[in-house]
N, C-alpha and C positions, 0 to 999 in steps of 0.2 A: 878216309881213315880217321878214326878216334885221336884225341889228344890225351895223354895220358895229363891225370889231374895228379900236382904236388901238394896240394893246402889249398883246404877251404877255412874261410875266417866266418863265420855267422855272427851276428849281430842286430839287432833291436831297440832301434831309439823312440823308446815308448811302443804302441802300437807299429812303427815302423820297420820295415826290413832294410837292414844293410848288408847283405852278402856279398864277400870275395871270394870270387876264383882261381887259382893261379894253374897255368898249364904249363908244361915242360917246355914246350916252345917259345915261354916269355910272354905269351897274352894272358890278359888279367879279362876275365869275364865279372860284370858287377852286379846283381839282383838286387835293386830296390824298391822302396816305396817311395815317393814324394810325398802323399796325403792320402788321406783314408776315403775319398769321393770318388767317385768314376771317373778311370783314366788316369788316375795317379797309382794303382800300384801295378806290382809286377811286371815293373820294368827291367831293362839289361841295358849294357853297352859294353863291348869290348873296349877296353885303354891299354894303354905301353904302360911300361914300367916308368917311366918317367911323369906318366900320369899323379903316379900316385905320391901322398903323402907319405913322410916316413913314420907317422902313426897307422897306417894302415898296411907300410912293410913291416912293420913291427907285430900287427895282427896274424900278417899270414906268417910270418916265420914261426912264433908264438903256438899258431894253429896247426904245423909240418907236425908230421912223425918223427920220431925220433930217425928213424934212416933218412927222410928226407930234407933233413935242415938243414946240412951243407951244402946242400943244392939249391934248395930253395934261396940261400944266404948269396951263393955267387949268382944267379939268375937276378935278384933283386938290387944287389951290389956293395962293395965289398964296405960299405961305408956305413952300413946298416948290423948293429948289434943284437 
């Protein structure tokens, strides 16, 4: 079964890719780049919510839909504005 996705955050540090995923289930899927040589991009890893920084809970809430921000908000935790 598919996870339904809440908020993607895209992002670009320089040529690089910083992508967040957030799914309804609380898993964060991450796309990035390390460096622009072979074997540094297009990477992933799934994290917890406790993974992340609260500048990058602050991206996906930022990134929700307007219907999905209060969800996103208590999924990511109540501490985060």
């Amino acid at each position: 079964m598919d996870k339904k996705t809440i908020s993607v955050s895209h992002k670009m540090n320089g040529l690089l890719d910083d992508d967040y995923t957030l799914f309804e289930d609380g898993t964060v899927l991450h796309e990035f780049d390390k460096h622009t040589y072979p074997g540094g991009q297009n990477l992933k890893e799934t994290l917890a919510i406790s993974d992340l920084s609260d500048a990058i809970k602050q991206r996906l809430i930022e990134a929700a839909s307007e219907e999905n921000k209060q969800l996103v908000r208590e999924i990511l935790g109540a501490g985060v504005d």
